[in-house]
C-alpha positions in Angstrom: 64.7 3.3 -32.5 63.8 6.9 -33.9 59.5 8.0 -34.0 57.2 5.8 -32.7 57.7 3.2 -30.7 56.2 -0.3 -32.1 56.1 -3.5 -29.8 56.5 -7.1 -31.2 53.8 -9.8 -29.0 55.2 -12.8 -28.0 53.5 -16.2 -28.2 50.0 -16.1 -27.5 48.1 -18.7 -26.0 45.3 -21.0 -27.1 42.2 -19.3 -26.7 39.4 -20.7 -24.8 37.2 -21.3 -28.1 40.1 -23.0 -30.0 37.6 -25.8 -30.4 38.4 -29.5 -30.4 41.7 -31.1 -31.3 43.1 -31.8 -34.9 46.0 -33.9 -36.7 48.6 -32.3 -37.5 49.1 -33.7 -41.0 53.0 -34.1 -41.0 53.3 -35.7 -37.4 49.8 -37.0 -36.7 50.1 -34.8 -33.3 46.8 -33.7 -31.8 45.8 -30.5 -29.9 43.8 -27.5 -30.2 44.0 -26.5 -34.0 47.5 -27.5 -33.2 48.9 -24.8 -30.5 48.8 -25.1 -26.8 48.6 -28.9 -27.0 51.2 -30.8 -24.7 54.3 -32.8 -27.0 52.8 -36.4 -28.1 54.5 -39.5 -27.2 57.5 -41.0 -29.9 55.0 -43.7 -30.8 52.6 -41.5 -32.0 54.4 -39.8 -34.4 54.7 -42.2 -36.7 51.7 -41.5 -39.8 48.5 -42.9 -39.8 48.8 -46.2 -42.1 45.2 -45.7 -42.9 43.6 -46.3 -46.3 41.7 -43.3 -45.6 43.2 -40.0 -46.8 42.8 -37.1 -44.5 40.7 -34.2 -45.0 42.4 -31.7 -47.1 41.7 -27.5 -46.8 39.8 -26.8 -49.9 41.0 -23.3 -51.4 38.3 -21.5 -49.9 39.6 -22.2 -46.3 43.4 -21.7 -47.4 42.8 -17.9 -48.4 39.8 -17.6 -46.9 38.6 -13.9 -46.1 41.6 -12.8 -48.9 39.2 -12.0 -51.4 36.1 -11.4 -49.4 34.9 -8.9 -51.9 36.2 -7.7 -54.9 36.0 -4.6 -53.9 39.3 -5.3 -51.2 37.3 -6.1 -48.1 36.4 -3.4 -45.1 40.0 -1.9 -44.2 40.3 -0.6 -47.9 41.1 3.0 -47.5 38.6 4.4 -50.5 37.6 8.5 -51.0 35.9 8.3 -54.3 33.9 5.9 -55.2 33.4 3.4 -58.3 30.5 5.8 -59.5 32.0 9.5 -58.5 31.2 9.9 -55.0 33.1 11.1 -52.9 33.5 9.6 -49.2 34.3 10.9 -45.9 37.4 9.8 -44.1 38.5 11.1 -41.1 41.9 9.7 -41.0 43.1 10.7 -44.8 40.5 13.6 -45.8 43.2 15.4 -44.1 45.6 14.8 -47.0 43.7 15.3 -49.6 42.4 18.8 -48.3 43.8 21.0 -50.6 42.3 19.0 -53.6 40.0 21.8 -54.9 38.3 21.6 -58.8 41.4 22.7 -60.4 44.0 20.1 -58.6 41.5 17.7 -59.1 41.2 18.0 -62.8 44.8 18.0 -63.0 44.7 14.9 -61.7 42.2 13.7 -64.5 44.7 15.3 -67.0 47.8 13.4 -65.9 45.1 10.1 -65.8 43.7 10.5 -69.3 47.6 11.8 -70.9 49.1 8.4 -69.6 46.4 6.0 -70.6 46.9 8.0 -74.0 50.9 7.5 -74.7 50.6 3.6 -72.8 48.2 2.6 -75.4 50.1 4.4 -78.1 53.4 2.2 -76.8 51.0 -1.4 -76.9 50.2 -0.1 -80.8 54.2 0.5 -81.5 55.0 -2.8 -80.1 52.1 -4.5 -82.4 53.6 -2.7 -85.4 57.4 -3.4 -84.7 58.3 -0.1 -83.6 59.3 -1.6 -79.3 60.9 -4.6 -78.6 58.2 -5.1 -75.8 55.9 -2.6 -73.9 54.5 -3.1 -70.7 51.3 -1.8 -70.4 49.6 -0.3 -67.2 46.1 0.0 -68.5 44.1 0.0 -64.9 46.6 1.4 -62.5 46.8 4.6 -63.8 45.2 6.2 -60.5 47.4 3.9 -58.4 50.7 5.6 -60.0 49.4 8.9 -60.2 48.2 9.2 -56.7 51.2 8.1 -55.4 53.9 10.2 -57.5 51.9 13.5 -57.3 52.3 12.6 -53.1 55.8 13.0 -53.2 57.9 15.5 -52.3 60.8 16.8 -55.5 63.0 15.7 -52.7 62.0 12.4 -52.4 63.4 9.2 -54.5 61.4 6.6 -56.2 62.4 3.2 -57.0 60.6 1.8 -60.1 60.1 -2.0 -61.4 58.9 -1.9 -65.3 55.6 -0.7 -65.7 55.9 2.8 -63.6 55.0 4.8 -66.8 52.1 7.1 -64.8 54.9 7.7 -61.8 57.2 8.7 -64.3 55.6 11.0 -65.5 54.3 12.9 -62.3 58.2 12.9 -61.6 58.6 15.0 -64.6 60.2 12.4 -67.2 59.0 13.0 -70.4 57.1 9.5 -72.3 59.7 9.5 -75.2 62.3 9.1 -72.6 61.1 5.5 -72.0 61.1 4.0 -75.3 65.2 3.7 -75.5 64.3 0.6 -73.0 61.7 -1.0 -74.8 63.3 -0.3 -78.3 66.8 -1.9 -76.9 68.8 1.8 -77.7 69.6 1.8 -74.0 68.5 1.6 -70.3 66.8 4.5 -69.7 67.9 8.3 -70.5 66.7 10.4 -68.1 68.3 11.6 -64.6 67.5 9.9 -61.8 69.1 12.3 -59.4 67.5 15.6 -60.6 64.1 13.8 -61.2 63.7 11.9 -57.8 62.9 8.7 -60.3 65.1 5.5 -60.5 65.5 3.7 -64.1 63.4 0.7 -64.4 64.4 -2.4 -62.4 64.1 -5.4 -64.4 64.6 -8.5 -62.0 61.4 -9.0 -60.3 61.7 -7.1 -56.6 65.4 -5.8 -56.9 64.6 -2.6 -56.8 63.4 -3.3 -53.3 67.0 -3.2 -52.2 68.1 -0.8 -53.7 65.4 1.6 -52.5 66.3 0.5 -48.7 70.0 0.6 -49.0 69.3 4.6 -50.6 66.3 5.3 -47.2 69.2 3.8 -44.6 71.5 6.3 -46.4 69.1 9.4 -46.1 69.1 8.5 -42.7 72.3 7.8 -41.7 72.9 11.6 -43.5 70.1 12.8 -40.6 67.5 13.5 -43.8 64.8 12.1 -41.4 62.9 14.7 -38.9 60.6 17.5 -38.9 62.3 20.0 -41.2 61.0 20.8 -44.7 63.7 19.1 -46.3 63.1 15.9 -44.6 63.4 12.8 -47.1 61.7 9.7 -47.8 62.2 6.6 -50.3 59.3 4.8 -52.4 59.5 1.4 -54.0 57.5 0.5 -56.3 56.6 -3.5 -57.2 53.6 -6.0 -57.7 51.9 -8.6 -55.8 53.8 -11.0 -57.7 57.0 -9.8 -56.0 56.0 -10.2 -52.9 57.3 -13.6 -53.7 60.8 -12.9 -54.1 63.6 -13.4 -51.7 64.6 -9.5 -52.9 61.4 -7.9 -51.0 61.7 -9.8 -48.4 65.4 -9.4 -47.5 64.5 -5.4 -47.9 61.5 -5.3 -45.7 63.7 -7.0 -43.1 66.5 -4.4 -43.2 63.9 -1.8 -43.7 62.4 -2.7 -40.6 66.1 -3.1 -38.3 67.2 0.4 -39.6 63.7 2.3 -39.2 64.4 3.1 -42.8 62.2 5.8 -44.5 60.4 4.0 -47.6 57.3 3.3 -48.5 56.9 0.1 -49.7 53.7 0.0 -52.8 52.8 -2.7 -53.9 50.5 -2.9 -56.8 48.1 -5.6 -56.1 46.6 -6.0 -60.4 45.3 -9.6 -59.5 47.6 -11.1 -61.5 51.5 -12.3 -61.4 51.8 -12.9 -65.1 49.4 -15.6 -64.7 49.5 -16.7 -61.0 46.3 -14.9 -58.9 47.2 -13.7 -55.7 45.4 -16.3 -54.0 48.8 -18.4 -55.2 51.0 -16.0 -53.5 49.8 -15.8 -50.2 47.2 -16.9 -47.4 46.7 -13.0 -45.9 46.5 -9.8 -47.3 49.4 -8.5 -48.7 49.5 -5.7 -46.2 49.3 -7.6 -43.5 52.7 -8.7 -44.2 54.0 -5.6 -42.4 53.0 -6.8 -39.6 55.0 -9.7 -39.6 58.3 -7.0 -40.2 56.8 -4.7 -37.4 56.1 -2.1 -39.1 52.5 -0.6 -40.6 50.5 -1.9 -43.5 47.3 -0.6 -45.3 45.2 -1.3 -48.0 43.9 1.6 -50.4 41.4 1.8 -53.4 43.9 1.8 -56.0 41.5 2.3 -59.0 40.5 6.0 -56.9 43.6 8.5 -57.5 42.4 10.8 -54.1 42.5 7.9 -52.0 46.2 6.9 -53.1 47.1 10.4 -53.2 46.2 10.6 -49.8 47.5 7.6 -47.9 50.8 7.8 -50.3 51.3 10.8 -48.4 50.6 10.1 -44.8 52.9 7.3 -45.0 55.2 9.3 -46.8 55.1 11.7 -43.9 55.4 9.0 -41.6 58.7 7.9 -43.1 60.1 11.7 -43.4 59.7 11.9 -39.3 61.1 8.4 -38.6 58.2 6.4 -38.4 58.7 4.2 -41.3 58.7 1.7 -42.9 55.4 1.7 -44.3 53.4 -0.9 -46.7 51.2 0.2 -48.4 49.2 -2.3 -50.8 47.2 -0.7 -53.5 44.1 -2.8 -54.9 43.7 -2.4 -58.3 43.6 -4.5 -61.6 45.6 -5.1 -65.0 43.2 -4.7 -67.4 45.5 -5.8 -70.2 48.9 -8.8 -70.6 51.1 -8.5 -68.3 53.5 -7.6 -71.1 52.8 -7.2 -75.1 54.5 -11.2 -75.0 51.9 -12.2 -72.9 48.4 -13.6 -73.9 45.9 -13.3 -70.4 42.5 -14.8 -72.0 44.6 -18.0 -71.7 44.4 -17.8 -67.6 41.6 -15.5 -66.7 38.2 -14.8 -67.6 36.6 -12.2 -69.6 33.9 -11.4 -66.7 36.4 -10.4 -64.6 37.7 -7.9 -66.8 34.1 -6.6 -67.7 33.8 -6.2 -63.8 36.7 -4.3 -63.2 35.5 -2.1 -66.0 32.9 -1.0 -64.1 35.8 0.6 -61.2 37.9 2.4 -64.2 40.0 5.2 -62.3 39.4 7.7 -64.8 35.7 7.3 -65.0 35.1 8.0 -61.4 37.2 11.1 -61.6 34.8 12.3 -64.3 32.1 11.4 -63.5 32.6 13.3 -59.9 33.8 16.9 -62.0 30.6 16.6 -64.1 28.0 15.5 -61.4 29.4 17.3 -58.5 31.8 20.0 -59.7 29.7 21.5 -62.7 32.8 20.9 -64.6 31.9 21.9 -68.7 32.4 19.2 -71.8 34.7 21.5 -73.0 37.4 20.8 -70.2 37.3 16.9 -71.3 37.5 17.9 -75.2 40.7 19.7 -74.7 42.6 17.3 -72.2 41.6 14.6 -75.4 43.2 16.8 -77.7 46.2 17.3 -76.0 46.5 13.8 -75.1 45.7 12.6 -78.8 49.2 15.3 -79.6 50.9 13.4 -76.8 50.6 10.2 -78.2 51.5 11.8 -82.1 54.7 13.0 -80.4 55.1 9.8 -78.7 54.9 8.0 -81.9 56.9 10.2 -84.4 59.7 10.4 -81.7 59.5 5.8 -82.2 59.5 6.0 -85.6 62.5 8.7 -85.8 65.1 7.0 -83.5 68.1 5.7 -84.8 69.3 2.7 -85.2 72.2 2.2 -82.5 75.5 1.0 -84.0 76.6 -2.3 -83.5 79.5 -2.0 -80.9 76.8 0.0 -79.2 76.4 -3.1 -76.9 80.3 -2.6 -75.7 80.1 1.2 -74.5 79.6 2.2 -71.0 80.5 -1.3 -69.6 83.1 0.1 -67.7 83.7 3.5 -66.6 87.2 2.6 -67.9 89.1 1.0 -70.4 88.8 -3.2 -70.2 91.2 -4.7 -72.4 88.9 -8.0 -72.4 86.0 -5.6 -73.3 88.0 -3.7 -76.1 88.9 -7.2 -77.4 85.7 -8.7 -77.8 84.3 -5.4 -79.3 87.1 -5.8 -82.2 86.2 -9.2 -82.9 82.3 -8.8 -83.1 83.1 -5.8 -85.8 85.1 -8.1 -87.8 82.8 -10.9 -87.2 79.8 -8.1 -88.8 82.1 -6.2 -91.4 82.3 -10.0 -93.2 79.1 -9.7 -94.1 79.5 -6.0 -96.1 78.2 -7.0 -100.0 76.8 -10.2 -99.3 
């Protein structure tokens, strides 16, 4: 295996304070909180015929310590915080050294410009301009931070809401709506922008992204040179449920592959809490793959800058896989379809307010930069011309024509293709004049 070496324990033992013994609910067995104990006897294995029920784990003590703060408990990885301050860290300061007034209020630009055109998409949707839009109100600092870490010759692999990563990889906004308006399936070019088109199934993308980091390394892309590669994939906590991202961490892990796994912990799997997905952390999954997880801030943009590009580096020098869970929040639906006051509560969402990734950011160029109102009024203007352009490029697309649905199926000729095509323009050209 290439970089660091990683070593897998084997079975630990009991440990002297396991405590006294407990049923095991599906056998009746008894030991010390069920490991170490010596095998029961056959005839204790049938259950317990008893009229009383036994105790039952209440949900506190099923995830307990997985939410035990809302702010993402003590390993988060945080570098500004919640009301502008900015935070020492020896580990990552490193990476975010060259973060001087002027990068950093480029990163406020790239925040406020893609808040700007999302919200512009949610009003299209409302007015029947997009099919659907999927909003990513709250994890703007999450995708920014991480696409501004890459390198141009690194790949990203995006599910459906990567608007903010997108963007940092140099894909204009209008580019997007072909997907949401049903025109096609994206039109930009993933090889000269580094950025995948959207994944659709839930965690696919998660294979595809380790299938193209075991190619950059087979095609010795991993090392110390400049040119070294890495792979990101980008998916929520809700796909961490999925066969897909689980079946990719595994050959991640085998190969030493160089991705970066980033997941974006918003809470909420349509309308399942995280709590329903899992009894750790998210990244202390990677541990169970053997390789490195880590938990950032993913409402502060410096602090997933930074750790987006350690493990980044990491996977360009053959230390990778790395997870990498960022803990933010969707502060709107899931989807323009979906309706999220029917499954969470609005005191939730005013606390999350309170940890809004652009706020922070401005708040630390006024208080501790001496950065001028004037700087704020312009990046409003040109994000309010963003979202104009946005919209009039909506409004102005055409409609596609109706054997649009049969081109670029194949890369050649299908008779069965060319067949159906001819009978759905019959089937439509019997309803000219009626």
């Amino acid at each position: 295996m290439s970089g660091k070496s990683r070593t897998c324990a084997g079975p630990h033992p009991a440990p002297a304070h396991a405590g006294p013994a407990v049923p095991c609910p599906a056998t009746n067995r008894t030991g010390p909180n069920q490991r170490g104990a010596p095998v029961s006897a056959p005839q204790d294995w049938t259950p317990s015929t008893s009229s009383t029920p036994s105790p039952r784990p209440g949900p506190d003590h099923v995830v307990a310590g997985l939410k035990g703060t809302d702010e993402g408990g003590a390993d988060l990885v945080q570098l500004l915080t919640p009301e502008g301050e900015r935070v020492p860290d020896p580990r990552f300061d490193p990476y975010a050294a060259d973060i001087d007034v002027e990068a950093l209020k480029e990163l406020y630009r790239d925040l406020v410009l893609v808040r700007r055109f999302d919200r512009e998409g949610n009003a299209l949707q409302r007015q029947g301009q997009l099919g659907i839009w999927v909003p990513l109100l709250g994890q703007e600092a999450a995708q920014i931070g991480a696409g501004r870490a890459m390198a141009p010759q690194d790949m990203a692999f995006p599910s459906y809401r990567e608007h903010g990563v997108a963007w940092a990889r140099g894909v204009d906004p209008t580019e997007l709506l072909g997907i949401f308006r049903g025109t096609d399936h994206g039109s930009w070019d993933p090889k000269s922008t580094g950025f995948h088109l959207y994944t659709i199934v839930i965690g696919n993308q998660c294979l595809n992204a380790t299938g193209y980091a075991m190619g950059q390394k087979f095609e010795g892309k991993v090392g110390d040179g400049p040119d070294s590669e890495a792979t990101i994939c980008f998916f929520g906590d809700g796909a961490t449920s999925q066969g897909d991202v689980h079946e990719g961490f595994v050959w991640a892990a085998v190969y030493d592959a160089p991705v970066v796994f980033y997941c974006q912990n918003n809470q909420w799997a349509i309308s399942e809490p995280t709590e329903r997905q899992t009894r750790v952390p998210l990244y202390k999954r990677a541990q169970g793959y053997g390789f490195d997880g880590i938990r950032v801030d993913g409402n502060d943009v410096l602090a997933c800058l930074a750790v987006t590009r350690w493990a980044l580096e990491e996977c360009r020098t053959g230390n990778g896989p790395v997870l990498i869970e960022a803990f933010t929040y969707r502060m709107d639906a899931h989807t323009t379809s979906d309706d999220p006051t029917r499954y969470r509560l609005a005191d939730e969402l005013e606390l999350w307010k309170l940890k809004d990734p652009i706020e922070r950011v401005r708040v630390h160029l006024v208080r501790s930069l001496g950065v001028e109102p004037e700087f704020f009024g312009e990046v409003q203007a040109e994000s309010d011309a963003l979202a104009a352009r946005f919209r009039q490029h909506c409004v102005d697309m055409p409609a596609p024509a109706p054997d649009r649905m049969f081109s670029e199926v194949y890369a050649e000729g299908s008779p069965a293709v060319d067949a159906q095509r001819e009978a759905f323009l019959a089937y439509h050209s019997s309803f000219e004049g009626v």
